[in-house]
C-alpha positions as CSV (number, residue, x, y, z in Angstrom):
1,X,46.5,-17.4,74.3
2,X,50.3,-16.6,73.8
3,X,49.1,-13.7,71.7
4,X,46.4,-12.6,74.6
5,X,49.0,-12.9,77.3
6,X,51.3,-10.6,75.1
7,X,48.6,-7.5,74.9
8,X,48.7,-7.7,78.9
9,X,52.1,-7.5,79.3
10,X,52.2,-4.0,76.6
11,X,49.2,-2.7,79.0
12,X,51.3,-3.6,81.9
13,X,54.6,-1.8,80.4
14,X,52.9,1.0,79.3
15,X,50.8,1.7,83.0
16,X,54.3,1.2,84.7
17,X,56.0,3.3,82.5
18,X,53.6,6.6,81.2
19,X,54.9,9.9,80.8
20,X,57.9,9.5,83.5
21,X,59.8,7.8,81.0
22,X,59.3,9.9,77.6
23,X,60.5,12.8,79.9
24,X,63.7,10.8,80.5
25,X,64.2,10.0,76.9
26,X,63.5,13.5,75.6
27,X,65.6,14.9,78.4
28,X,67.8,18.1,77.2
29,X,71.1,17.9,76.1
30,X,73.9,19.6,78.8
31,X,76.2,21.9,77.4
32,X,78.7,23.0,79.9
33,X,80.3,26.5,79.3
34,X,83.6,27.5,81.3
35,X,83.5,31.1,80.8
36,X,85.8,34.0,82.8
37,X,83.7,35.7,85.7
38,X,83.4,39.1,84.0
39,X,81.0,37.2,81.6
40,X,78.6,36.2,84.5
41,X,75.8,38.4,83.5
42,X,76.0,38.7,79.6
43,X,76.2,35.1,79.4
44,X,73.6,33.8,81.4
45,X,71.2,36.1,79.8
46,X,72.4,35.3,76.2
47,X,72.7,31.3,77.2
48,X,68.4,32.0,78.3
49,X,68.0,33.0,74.8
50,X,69.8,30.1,73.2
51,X,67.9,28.3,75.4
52,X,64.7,29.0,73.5
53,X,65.5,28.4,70.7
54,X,67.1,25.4,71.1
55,X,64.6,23.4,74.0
56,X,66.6,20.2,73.3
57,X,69.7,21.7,75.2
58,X,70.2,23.1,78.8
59,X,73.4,25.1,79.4
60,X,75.5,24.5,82.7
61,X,77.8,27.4,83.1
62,X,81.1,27.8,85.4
63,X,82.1,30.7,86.3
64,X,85.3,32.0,87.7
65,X,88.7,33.5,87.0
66,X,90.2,31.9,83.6
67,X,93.3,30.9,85.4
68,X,91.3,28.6,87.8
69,X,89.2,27.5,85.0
70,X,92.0,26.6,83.2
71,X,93.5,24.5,85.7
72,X,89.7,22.7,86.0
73,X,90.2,21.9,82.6
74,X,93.9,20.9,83.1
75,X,92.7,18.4,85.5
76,X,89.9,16.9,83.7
77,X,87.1,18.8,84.4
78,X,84.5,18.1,82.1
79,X,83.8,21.2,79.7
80,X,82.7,21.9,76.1
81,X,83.3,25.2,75.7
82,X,86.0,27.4,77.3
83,X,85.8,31.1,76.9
84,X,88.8,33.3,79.0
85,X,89.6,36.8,79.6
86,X,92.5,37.1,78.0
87,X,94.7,35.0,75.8
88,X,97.1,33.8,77.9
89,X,95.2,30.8,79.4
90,X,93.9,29.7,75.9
91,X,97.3,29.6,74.9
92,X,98.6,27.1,77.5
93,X,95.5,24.7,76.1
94,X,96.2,25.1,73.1
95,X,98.6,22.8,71.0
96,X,99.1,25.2,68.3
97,X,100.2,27.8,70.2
98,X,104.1,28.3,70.0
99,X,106.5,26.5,73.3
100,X,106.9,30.1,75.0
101,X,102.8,30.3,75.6
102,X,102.5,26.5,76.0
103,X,105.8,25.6,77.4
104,X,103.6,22.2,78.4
105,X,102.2,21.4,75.3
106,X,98.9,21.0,76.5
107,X,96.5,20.1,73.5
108,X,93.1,20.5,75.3
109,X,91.1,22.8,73.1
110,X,90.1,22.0,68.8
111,X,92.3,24.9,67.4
112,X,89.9,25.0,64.8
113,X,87.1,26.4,66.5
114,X,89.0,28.9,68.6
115,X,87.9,32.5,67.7
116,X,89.1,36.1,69.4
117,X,85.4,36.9,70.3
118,X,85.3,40.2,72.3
119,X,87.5,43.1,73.2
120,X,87.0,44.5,76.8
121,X,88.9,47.6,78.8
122,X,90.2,48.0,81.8
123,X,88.6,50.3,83.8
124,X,89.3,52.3,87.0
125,X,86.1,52.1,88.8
126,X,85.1,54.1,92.2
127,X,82.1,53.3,94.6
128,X,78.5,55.6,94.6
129,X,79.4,59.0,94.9
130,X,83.4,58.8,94.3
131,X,84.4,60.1,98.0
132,X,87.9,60.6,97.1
133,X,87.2,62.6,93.7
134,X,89.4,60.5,91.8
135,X,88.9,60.7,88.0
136,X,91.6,59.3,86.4
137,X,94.5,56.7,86.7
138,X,97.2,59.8,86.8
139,X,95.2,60.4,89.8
140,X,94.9,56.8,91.3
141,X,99.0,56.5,91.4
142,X,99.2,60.3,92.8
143,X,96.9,58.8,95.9
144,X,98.8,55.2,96.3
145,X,102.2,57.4,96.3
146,X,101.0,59.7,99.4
147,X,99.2,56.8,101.0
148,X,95.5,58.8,100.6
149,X,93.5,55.8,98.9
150,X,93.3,52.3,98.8
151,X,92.8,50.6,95.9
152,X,91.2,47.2,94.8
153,X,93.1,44.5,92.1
154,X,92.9,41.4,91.1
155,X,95.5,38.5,92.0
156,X,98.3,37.6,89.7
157,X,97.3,34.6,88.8
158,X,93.5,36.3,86.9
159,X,93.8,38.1,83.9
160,X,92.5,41.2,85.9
161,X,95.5,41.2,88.0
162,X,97.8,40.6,85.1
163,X,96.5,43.9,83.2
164,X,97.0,45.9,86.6
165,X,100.3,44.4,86.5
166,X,101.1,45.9,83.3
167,X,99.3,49.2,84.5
168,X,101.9,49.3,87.6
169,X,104.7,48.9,85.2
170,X,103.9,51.2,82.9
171,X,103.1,53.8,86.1
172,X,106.7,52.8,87.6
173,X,105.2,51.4,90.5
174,X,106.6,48.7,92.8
175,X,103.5,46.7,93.3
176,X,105.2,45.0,96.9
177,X,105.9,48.2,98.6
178,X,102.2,49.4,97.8
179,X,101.5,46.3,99.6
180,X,103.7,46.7,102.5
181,X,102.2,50.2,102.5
182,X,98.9,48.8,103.3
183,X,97.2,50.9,100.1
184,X,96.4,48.0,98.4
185,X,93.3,45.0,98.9
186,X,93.3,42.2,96.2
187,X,90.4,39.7,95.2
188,X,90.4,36.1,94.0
189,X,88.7,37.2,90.9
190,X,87.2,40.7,88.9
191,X,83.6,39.8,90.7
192,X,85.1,40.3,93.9
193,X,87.7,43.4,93.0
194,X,83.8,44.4,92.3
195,X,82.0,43.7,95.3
196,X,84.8,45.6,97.1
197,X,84.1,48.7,95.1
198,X,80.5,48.9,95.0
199,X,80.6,47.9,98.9
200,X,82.6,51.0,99.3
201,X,85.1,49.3,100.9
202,X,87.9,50.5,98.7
203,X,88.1,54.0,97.4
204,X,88.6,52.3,93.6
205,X,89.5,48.9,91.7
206,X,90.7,48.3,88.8
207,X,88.0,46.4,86.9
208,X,86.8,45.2,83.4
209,X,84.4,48.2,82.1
210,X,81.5,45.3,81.9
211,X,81.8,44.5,85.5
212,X,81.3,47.9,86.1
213,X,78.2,48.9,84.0
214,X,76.7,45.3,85.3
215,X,77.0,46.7,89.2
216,X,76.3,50.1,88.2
217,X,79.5,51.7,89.1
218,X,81.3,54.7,88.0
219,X,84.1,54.0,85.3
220,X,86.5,57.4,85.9
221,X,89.3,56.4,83.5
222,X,90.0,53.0,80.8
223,X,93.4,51.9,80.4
224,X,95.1,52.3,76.7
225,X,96.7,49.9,74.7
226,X,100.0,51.4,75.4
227,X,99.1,51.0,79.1
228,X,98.1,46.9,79.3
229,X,97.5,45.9,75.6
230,X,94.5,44.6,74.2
231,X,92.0,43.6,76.5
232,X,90.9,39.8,74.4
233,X,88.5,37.3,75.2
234,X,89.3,34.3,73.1
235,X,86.4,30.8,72.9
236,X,87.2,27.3,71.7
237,X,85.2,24.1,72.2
238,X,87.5,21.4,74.2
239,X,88.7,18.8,72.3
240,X,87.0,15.7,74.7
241,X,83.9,18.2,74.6
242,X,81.2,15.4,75.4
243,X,78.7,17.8,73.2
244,X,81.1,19.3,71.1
245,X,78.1,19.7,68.7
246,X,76.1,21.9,70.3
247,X,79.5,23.8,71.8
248,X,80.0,25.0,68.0
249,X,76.2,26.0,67.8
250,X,76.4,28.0,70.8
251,X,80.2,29.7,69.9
252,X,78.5,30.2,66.3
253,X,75.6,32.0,68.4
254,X,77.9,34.0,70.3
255,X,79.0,35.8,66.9
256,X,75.2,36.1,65.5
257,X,74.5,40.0,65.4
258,X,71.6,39.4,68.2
259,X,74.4,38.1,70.7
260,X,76.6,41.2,69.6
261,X,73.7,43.7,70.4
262,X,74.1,42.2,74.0
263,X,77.6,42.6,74.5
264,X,78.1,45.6,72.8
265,X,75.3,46.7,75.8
266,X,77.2,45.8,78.5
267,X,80.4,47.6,76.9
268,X,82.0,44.9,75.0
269,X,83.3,44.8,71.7
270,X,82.3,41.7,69.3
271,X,85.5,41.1,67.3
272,X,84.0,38.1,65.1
273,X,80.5,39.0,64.5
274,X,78.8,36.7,61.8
């Protein structure tokens, strides 16, 4: 009788429970990828590729400027794998990097795993049809100087704003009285410095060349070295990664020579291609 009344209650599990809970069992695994705004496009396509081939894991992306990502990070936002525009916000994560970068010493990211992954440029993009017939940054400063253009940059505190920063400088301009002069519109981040460009609300902006080949924009001029320095993207998984597995698989991906054909499409440079 025990034994009878013991096969009733499996059949009574099992009808409660059918395929409702194997698909909660065999649910994927998140992955949760911080990643710089200029990345939007590349990486969502290549994280749909990953995605295939590994069924067992669904990627979660956050996108914005490194600087607020960063700070997400800073306060405890939950992240695997971090991957900025530049290496400045890396830096202040990362415990090996010297006092002057990390004057904080913030130890958020596995030094191990961090990798310079792709070199970008800084481009001087103008809308459809370049009203203004600016084709090169010589050309952009001549314009802000009469007052004739008005031109789109990123904030100080995104990597995008920081390279225009260094483009000023090495221009001699004085960024405030461009300001005051009312030649100037800033976004939050490179996606909207974008969206001002290709709105035609600006006559240019000073961009990431990818940004620009992903909304189809003219690129007249790219900043040199000697101009704003390299243009780096480091990636590191986060040391409290909650999938810090599958955070090295994806990185390790992200240097394959399939990944590389992706970014090199979009006008990136893959600087650790495996």
């Amino acid at each position: 009788m025990k034994r009878f009344f013991a096969l009733l209650l499996t059949i009574a599990l099992l009808w409660a429970c059918p395929a409702g809970c194997e698909k909660k069992a065999d649910a994927p695994r998140e992955l949760t990828v911080f990643a710089a705004a200029s990345m939007t496009e590349t990486l969502t396509e290549l994280g749909k590729q990953f995605e295939i081939d590994h069924p067992d894991v669904k990627l979660v992306f956050n996108f914005a400027s490194s600087g607020k990502l960063m700070d997400q990070i800073l306060a405890g936002a939950d992240c695997d794998l971090f991957l900025s525009a530049a290496p400045k916000q890396m830096d202040a994560l990362d415990a090996a990097a010297d006092g002057e970068k990390n004057p904080d010493r913030n130890d958020c990211i596995d030094s191990a795993t961090r990798v310079e992954l792709l070199e970008n440029k800084v481009a001087l993009a103008v809308p459809d049809g370049n009203p203004k017939g600016i084709r090169s940054y010589s050309d952009c400063v001549k314009g802000l100087q009469d007052g004739t253009i008005l031109l789109a940059v990123g904030g100080e505190g995104v990597p995008v704003g920081q390279y225009t920063r260094k483009i000023f400088a090495f221009f001699g301009l004085d960024e405030a009285a461009l300001a005051a002069q009312g030649v100037l519109t800033y976004g939050e981040d490179v996606k909207a410095v974008t969206t001002q460009v290709a709105e035609k609300l600006v006559d240019c902006g000073i961009i990431y060349q990818t940004d620009a080949c992903s909304a189809g924009l003219t690129v007249v001029d790219t900043a040199t070295e000697a101009m704003c320095g390299r243009v780096i993207y480091p990636a590191a998984v986060l040391k409290n990664a909650k999938n810090a597995a599958d955070a090295r698989a994806f990185l390790h991906f992200l240097q394959s020579a399939a990944a590389g054909e992706v970014f090199r499409s979009v006008g990136f440079t893959p600087l650790h291609e495996e």
